[in-house]
C-alpha positions in Angstrom: 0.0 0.0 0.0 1.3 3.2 -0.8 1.1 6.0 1.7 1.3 10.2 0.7 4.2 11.1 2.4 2.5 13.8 5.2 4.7 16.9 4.1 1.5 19.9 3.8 0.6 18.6 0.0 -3.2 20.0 -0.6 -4.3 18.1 -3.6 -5.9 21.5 -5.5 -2.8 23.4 -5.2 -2.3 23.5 -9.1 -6.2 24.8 -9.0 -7.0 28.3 -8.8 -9.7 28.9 -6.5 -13.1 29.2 -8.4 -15.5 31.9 -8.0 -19.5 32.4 -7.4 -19.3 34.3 -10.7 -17.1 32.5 -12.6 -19.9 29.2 -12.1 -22.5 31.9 -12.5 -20.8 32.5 -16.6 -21.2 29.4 -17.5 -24.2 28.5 -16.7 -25.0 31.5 -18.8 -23.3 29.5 -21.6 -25.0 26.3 -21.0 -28.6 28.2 -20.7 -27.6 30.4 -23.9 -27.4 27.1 -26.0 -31.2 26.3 -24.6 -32.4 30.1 -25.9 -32.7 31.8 -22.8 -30.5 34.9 -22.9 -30.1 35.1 -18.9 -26.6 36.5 -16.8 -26.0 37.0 -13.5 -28.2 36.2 -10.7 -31.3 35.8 -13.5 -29.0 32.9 -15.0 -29.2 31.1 -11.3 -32.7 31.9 -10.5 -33.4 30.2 -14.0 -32.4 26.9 -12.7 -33.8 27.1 -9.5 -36.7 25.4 -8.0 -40.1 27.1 -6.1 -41.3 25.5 -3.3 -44.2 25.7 -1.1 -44.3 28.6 1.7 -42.4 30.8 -0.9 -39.2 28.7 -0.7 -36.6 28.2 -3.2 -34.1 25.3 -3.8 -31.4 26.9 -5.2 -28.8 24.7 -7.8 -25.7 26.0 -6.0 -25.1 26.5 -2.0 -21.4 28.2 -0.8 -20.3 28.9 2.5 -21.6 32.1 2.0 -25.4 30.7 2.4 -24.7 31.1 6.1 -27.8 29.7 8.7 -27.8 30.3 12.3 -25.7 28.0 14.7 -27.4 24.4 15.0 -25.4 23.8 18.2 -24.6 20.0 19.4 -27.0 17.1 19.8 -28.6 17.2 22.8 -28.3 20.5 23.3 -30.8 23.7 22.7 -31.8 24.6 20.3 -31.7 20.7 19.5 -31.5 21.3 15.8 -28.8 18.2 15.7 -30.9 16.0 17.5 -33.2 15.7 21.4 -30.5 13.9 22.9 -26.7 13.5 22.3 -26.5 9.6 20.8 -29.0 11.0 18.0 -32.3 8.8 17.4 -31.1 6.5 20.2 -29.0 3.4 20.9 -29.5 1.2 18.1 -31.2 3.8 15.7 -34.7 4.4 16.1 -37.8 3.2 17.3 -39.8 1.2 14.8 -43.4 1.8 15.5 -45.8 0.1 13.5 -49.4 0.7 13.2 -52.2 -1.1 13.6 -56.2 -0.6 12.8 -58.1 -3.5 12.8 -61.3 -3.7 14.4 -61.2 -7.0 15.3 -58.9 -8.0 18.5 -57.8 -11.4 17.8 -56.8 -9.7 14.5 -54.9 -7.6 15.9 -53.2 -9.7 18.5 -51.9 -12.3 15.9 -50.3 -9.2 13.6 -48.5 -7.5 16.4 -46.9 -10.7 17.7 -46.0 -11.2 14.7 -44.2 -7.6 14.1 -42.7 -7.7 17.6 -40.9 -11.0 16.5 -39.2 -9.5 13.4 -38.3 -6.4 14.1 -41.2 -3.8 15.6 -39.7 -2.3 19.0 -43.1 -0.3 19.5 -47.2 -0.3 18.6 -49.7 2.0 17.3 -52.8 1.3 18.3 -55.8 2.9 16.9 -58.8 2.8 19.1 -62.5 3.3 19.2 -64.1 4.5 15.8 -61.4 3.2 13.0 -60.3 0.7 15.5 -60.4 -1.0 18.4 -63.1 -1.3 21.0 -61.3 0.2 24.1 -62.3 -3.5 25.4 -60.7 -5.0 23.3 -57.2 -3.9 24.0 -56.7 -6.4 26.3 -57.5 -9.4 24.0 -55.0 -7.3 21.5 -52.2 -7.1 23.5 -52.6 -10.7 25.5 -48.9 -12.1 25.0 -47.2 -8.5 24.2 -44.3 -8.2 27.6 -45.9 -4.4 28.0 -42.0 -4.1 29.8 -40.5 -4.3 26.7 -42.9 -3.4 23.9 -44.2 0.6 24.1 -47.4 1.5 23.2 -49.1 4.6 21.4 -52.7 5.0 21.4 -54.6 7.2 18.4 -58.5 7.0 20.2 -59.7 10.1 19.6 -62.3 11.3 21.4 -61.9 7.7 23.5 -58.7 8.6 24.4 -59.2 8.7 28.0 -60.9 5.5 28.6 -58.6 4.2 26.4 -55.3 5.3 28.8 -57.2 4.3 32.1 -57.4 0.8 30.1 -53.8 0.6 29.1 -52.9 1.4 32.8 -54.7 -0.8 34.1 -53.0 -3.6 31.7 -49.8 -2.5 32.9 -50.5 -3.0 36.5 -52.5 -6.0 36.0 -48.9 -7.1 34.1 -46.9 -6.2 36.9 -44.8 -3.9 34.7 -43.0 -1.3 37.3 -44.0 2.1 37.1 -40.7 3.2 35.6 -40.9 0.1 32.8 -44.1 1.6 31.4 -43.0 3.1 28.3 -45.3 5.0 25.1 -47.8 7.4 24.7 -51.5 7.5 25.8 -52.8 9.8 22.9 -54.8 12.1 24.4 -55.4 15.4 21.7 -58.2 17.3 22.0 -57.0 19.7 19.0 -56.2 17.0 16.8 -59.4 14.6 17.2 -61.3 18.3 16.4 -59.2 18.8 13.1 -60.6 15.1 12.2 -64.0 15.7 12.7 -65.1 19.0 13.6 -66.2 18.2 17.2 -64.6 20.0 19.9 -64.0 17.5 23.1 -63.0 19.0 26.5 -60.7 16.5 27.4 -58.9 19.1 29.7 -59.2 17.2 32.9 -58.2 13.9 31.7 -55.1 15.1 29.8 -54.2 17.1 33.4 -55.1 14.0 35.4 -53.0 11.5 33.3 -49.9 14.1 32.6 -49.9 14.0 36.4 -50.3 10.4 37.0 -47.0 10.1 33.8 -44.8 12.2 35.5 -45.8 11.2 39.3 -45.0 7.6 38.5 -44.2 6.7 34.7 -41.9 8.7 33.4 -41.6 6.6 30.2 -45.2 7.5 29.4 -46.2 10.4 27.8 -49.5 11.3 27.7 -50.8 13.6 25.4 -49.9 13.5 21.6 -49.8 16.4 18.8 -51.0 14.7 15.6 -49.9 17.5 12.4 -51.1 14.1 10.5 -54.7 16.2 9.9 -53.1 18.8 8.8 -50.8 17.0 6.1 -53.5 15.3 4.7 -55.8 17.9 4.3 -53.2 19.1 1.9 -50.7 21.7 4.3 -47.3 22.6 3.5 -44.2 21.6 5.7 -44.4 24.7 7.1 -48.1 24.5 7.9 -47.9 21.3 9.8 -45.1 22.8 11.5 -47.5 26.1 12.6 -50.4 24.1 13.4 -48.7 21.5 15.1 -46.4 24.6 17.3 -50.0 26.1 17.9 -51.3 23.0 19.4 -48.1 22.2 21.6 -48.9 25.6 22.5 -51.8 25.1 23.5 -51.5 21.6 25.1 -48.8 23.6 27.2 -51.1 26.4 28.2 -53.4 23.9 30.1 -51.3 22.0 31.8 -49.6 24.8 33.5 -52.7 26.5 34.1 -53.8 23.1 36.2 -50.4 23.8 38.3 -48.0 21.3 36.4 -44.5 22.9 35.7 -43.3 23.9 32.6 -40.7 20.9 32.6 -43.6 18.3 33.7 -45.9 19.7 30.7 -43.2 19.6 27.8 -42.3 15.9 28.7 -45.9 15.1 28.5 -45.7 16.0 24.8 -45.2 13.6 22.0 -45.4 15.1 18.4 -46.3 13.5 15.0 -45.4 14.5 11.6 -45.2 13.1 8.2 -41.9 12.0 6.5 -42.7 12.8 2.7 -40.5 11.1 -0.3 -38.8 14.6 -0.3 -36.3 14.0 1.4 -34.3 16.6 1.9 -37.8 18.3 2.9 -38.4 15.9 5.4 -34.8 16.5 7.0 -35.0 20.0 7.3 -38.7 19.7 9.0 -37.6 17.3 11.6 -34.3 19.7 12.1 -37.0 22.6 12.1 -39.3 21.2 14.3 -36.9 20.8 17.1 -35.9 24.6 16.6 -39.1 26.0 17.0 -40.3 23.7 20.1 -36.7 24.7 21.4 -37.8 28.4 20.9 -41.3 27.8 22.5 -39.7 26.0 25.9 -36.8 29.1 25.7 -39.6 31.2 25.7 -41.6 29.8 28.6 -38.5 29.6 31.1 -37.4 26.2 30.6 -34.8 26.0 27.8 -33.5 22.3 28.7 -37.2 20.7 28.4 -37.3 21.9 24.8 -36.0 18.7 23.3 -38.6 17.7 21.3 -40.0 13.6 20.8 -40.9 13.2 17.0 -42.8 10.3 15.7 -42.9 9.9 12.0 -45.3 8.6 9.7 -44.8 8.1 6.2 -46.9 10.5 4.3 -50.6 8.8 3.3 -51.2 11.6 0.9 -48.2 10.2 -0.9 -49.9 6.7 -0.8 -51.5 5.3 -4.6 -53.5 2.9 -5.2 -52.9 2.1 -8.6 -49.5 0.3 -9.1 -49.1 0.5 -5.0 -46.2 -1.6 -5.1 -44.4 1.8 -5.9 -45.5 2.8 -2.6 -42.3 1.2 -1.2 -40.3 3.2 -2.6 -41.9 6.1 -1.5 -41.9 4.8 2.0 -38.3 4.0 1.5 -37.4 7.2 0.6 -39.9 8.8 3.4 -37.9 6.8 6.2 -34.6 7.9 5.7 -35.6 11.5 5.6 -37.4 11.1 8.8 -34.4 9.0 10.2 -31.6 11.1 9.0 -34.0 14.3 10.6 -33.7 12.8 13.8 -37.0 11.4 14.5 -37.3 9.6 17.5 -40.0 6.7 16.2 -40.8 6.3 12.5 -43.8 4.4 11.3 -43.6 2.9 8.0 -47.4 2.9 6.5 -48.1 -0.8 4.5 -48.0 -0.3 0.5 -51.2 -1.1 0.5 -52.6 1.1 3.1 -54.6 3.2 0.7 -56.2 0.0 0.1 -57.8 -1.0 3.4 -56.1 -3.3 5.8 -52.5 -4.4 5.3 -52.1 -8.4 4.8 -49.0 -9.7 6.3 -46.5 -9.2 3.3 -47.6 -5.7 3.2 -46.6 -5.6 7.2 -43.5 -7.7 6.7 -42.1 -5.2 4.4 -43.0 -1.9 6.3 -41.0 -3.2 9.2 -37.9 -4.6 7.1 -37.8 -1.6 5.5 -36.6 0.2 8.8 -34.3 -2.7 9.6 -32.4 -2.3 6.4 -32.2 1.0 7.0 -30.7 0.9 10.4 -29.1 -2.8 10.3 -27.7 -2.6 6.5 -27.1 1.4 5.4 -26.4 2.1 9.3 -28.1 5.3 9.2 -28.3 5.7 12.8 -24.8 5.1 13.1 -23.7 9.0 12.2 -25.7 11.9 14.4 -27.7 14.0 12.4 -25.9 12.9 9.3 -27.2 15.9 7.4 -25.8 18.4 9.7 -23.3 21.0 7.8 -24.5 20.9 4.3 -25.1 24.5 3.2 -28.2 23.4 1.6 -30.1 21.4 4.4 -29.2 23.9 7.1 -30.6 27.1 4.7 -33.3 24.7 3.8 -33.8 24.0 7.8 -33.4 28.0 8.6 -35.9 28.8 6.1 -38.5 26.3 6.9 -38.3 27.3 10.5 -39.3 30.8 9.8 -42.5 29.7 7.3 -43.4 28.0 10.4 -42.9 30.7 12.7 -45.0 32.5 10.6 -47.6 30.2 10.2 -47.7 29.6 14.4 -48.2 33.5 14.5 -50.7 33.9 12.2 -52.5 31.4 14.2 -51.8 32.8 17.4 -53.6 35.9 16.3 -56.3 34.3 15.0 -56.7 33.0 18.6 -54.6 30.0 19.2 -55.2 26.4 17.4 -59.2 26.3 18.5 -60.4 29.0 17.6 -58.2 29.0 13.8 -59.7 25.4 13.5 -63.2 26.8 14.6 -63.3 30.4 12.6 -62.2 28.2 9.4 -58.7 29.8 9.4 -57.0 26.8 9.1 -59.1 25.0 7.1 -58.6 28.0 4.2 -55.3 28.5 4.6 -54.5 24.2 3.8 -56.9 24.0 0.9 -55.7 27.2 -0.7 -51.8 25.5 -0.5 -53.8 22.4 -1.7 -55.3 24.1 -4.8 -52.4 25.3 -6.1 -50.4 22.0 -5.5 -53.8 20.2 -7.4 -52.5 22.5 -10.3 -49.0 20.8 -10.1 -50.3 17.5 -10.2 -52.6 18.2 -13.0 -50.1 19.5 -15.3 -47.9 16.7 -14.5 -45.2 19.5 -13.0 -45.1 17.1 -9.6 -45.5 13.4 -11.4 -46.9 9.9 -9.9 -45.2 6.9 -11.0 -47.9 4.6 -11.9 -50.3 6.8 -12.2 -49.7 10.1 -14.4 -46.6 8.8 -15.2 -46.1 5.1 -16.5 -49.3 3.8 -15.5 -50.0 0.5 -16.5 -53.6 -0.5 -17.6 -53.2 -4.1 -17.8 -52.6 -4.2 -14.3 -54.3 -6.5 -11.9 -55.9 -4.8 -9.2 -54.3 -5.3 -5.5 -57.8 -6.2 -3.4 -57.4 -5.8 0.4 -60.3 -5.7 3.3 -61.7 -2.6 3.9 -60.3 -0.8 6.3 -62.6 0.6 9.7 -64.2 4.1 9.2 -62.2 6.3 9.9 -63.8 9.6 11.9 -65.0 12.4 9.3 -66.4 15.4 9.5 -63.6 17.9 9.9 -60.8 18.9 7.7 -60.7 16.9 4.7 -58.0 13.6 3.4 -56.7 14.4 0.5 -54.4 12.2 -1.8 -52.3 12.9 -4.8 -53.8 9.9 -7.3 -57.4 11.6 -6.4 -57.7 13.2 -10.0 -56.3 10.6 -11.6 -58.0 7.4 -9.8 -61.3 9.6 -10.4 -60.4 9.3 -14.5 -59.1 6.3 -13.4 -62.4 4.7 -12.3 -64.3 6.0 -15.1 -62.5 4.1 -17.7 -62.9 0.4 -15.2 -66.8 1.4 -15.3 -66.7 1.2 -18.9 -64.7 -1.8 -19.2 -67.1 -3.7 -16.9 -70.0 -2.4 -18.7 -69.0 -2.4 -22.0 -66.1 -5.6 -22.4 -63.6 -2.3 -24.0 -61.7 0.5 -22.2 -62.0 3.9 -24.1 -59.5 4.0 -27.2 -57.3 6.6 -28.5 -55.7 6.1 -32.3 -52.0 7.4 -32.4 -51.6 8.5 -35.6 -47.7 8.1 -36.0 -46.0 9.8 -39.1 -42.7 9.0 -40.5 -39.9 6.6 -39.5 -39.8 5.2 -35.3 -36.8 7.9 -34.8 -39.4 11.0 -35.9 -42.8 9.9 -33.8 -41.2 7.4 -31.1 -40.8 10.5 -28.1 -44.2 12.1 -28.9 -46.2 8.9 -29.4 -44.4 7.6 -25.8 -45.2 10.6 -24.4 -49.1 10.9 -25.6 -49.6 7.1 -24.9 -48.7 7.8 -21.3 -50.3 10.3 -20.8 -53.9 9.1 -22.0 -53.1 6.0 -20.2 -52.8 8.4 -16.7 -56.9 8.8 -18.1 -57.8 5.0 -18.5 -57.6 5.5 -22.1 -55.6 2.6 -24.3 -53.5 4.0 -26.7 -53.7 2.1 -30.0 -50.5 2.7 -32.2 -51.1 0.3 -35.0 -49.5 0.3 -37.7 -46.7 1.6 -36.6 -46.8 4.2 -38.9 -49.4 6.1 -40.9 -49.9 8.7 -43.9 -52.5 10.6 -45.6 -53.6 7.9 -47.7 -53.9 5.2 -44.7 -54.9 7.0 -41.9 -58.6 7.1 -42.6 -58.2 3.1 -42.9 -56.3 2.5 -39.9 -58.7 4.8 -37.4 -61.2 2.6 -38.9 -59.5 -0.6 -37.6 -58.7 0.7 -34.1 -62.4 1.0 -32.2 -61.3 4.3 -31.4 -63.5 7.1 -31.5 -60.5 10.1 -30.8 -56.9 10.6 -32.4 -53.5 11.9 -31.8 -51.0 12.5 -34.5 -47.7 12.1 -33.0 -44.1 13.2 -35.1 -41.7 15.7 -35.4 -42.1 19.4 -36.0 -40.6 18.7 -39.9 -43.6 16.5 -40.9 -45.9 17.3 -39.1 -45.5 20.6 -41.2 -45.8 18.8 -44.4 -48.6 16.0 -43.3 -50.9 17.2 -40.1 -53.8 19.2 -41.7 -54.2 16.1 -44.1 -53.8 13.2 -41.9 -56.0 15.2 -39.3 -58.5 15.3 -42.4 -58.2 11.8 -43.0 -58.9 11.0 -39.7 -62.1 12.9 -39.3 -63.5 12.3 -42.6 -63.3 8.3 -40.6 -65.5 9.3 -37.7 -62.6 11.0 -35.2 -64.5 12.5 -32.7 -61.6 15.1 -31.8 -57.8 15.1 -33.6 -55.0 15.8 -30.9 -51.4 16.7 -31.8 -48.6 16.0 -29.6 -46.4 19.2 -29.7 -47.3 22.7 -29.8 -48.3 24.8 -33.1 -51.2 25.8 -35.0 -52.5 23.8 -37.9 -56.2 24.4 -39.4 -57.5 20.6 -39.0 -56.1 19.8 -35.6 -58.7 20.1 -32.7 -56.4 20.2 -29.6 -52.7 19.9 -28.5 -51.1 17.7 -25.8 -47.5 18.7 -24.6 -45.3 18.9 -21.5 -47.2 21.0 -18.8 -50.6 20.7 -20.4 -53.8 20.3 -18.0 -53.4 16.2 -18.3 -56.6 15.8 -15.9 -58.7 18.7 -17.9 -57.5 17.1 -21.2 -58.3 13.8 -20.1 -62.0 14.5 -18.3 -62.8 16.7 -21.5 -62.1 13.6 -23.5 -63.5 10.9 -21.5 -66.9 13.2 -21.5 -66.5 13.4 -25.1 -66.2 9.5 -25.7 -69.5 9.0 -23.4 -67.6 7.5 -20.6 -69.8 8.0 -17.6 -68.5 9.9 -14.9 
């Protein structure tokens, strides 16, 4: 092995040191070459990337993109971490959930996790789960020592606690060995179903009986989950979920409980998205802001913050949902590499009722490779010092901030929830991201991108109910499994999915990009894209529509013939019964009826044209 002798050598010496502007000039050049005439700063904003909140995601970050100290692990502001090993010994806590409604259920799929790799349960109870009875039967076998438990009962929640306790006792499980969270929020069961509970004295009486005797138990939860699926930003479901904490912290203290005792009675939830870089600089921003709020209150060193992450369900498909892994592969390392203290891996199939054991089996592995394979946990905050994630983390926490204030003003979490604050504020982020996902400018694999109509469906048992009534679920695919669903109908009714003709000119190297690209997309609608023969003219269009059962068109080529050949074969087509001629590309040409292209309205193009073929909707 040879060894560099050790005599000062730096590597770059023969480099001269590059500049800001001297990157900044040639990405001039490379942008000139595309046809935008853009220098200077304009030349960098060109290639940068708007977020939600007003961020921006920059394609370059220097030393010079500066964000406030992040300090050490384990210590305020806790941006690095709650507690100085990181997640914890051994990585973090992998919590999965469970929703059945029947117990015996239940109690066969958590042994079963607990075996192969679960170290903690979620538990939903009463409506969308468990009978608070039943959680006996569900946990019969579990050693309650060793295996923590977080309830989700809503507006059962304290029944639901008193029951758990009791199972500890009736366990024998020391009062120190008790270890989870009983789930009582008010704020959050409210944001589900628009009924306020006053569960005021039961969230003081167990936060006393917690930190009296089980200091492992924590016993009220903040759930941003609503918040997130009703289609917030990250720096929404930060606000809300600071508002709440907020809020949670405001009654304990006002029942005499310290601020030290309240802040450890706090568990929060958030969603781990398959941004991940978004999802690190949440966690890392969530920390800050709680840090802020316990600065604020007089007790700096309670502000470490207890995240539990759930991989996002708005994310979830449910067409082609074995993709779903990867988004929940993607999810978990952002929420790991974040920090968060317990991450919950959501089934593939959760959008599709009730996980079967494959769909369980691989939630949990996917943690264990994770922390036993890639050794995530094995680095403290892992992300820590990149100029991008700590700008990203900086910026995020202020959106938040801002968020929590405008909240505050509008008379803390209840009365934004109850004046409809809230509930404007998420779907107006939500209208504008619909606009994305229409126009294909934030894609779905499987669904508006590469979907795959020959696929066989994946069939799962409904799931329970879940409560409704409050601020709405919404899911990315919902546009598109609308469309989606349309097209099945039709098949079932009718033996034939709706067709399209592509009408492709000229040789495979002139059509083969725009027919790819118009077959995909008309497949996103449930519509089969017929391309045969391969290729078509004036003289055989007519002939080949004919042939195809379809009752629409799209000629598909280059720019060159379709110049020399669109208003004909667009002529041909209709003089064959084509309801409607698309062109794939941009332009103007006398015969052709509409355009597809990149960043076209894909779900008004396709509803317009399913409406147009009869498909009922």
């Amino acid at each position: 092995m040879t060894v560099l002798p050790d005599d000062g050598l730096s590597l770059a010496a023969e480099f001269p040191d590059a500049t800001h502007e001297q990157w900044q000039r040639l990405v001039e050049g490379v942008l000139r070459k595309s046809g935008k005439d853009v220098s200077g700063t304009a030349a960098e904003e060109a290639l940068s990337t708007a977020l939600e909140d007003g961020l921006t995601t920059r394609p370059l970050y220097t030393a010079r993109d500066a964000a406030p100290d992040a300090g050490f692990p384990g210590f305020a502001p806790f941006v690095r971490g709650a507690a100085p090993e990181g997640n914890a010994p051994g990585g973090w806590d992998v919590r999965q959930r469970h929703a059945s409604a029947d117990p015996a259920r239940t109690n066969e799929a958590v042994l079963a996790d607990l075996e192969n790799g679960v170290t903690s349960l979620w538990l939903a109870v009463g409506p969308g789960g468990l009978p608070v009875d039943g959680l006996e039967q569900a946990l019969s076998g579990v050693y309650l020592d060793l295996a923590p438990v977080a309830l989700d009962a809503g507006d059962q929640a304290a029944p639901a606690a008193r029951e758990l306790l009791r199972l500890y006792e009736a366990a024998g499980v020391a009062d120190d060995a008790a270890r989870g969270t009983l789930g009582v929020d008010p704020l959050g069961h409210e944001a589900r179903t628009g009924t306020a509970v006053d569960l005021t004295a039961a969230a003081v009486e167990l936060a006393r009986r917690c930190g009296e005797r089980h200091p492992g138990l924590r016993a009220l939860t903040v759930d941003a989950l609503p918040y997130h699926e009703a289609g917030g930003s990250a720096a929404q479901e930060l606000g809300a979920a600071l508002a709440t904490g907020v809020a949670y912290l405001r009654d304990l203290a006002g029942a005499g409980l310290g601020v030290e005792e309240a802040c450890a009675q706090l568990e929060f939830r958030f969603a781990a998205t398959a941004d991940q870089f978004l999802t690190i600089a949440k966690f890392r921003a969530a920390r800050r802001l709680w840090a802020r709020v316990a600065e604020v209150a007089g007790a700096p060193a309670a502000g470490a913050q207890r995240q539990h992450a759930v991989t996002s369900p708005v994310m979830m498909t449910r067409r082609d949902p074995w993709v779903n892994m990867l988004r929940t592969t993607v999810a978990c390392l952002g929420a790991g590499v974040g920090g968060a203290d317990a991450v919950t891996v959501l089934p593939f199939d959760h959008s599709l009722g009730l996980p079967d054991t494959f769909a369980r089996r691989i939630a949990r592995n996917t943690s264990t490779i994770l922390l036993e394979e890639s050794h995530l946990a094995r680095v403290i905050d892992p992300a820590g010092g990149s100029w991008y994630v700590e700008r990203l983390t900086d910026e995020l926490a202020h959106a938040g901030w801002e968020f929590f204030q405008e909240i505050e003003r509008a008379g803390g979490q209840a009365g934004a929830l109850r004046s409809g604050l809230i509930g404007d504020r998420l779907a107006a982020t939500w209208a504008e991201r619909g606009k994305k996902l229409a126009k294909r400018r934030e894609p779905i694999t499987g669904v508006s991108e590469f979907p795959l109509l020959a696929e066989r469906a994946v069939e799962r048992e409904p799931a329970p109910a879940t409560p409704a009534g409050g601020l709405p679920r919404v899911r990315r695919d919902e546009a598109y499994e609308e469309l989606r669903a349309r097209s099945d109908a039709h098949l079932e009714a009718t033996g034939a999915r709706p067709k399209v003709f592509l009408a492709a000119l000229g040789p495979a190297a002139a059509h083969t990009a725009r027919a790819t690209f118009a077959a995909n997309l008309f497949m996103a609608g449930g519509i089969e894209p017929v391309h045969d023969p391969v290729s078509v003219n004036t003289a055989s269009a007519a002939e080949a529509f004919a042939a195809s059962g379809a009752s629409v068109a799209c000629v598909c080529s280059s720019d060159a013939l379709y110049a020399e050949q669109a208003d004909e074969v667009a002529k041909a087509l209709k003089s064959a019964g084509a309801r409607q001629v698309f062109l794939a590309g941009r332009g103007e040409y006398a015969d052709i009826d509409a355009y597809v292209y990149a960043g076209c309205d894909a779900v008004a193009v396709l509803t317009s044209t399913l409406d147009l073929m009869g498909v009922a909707s």
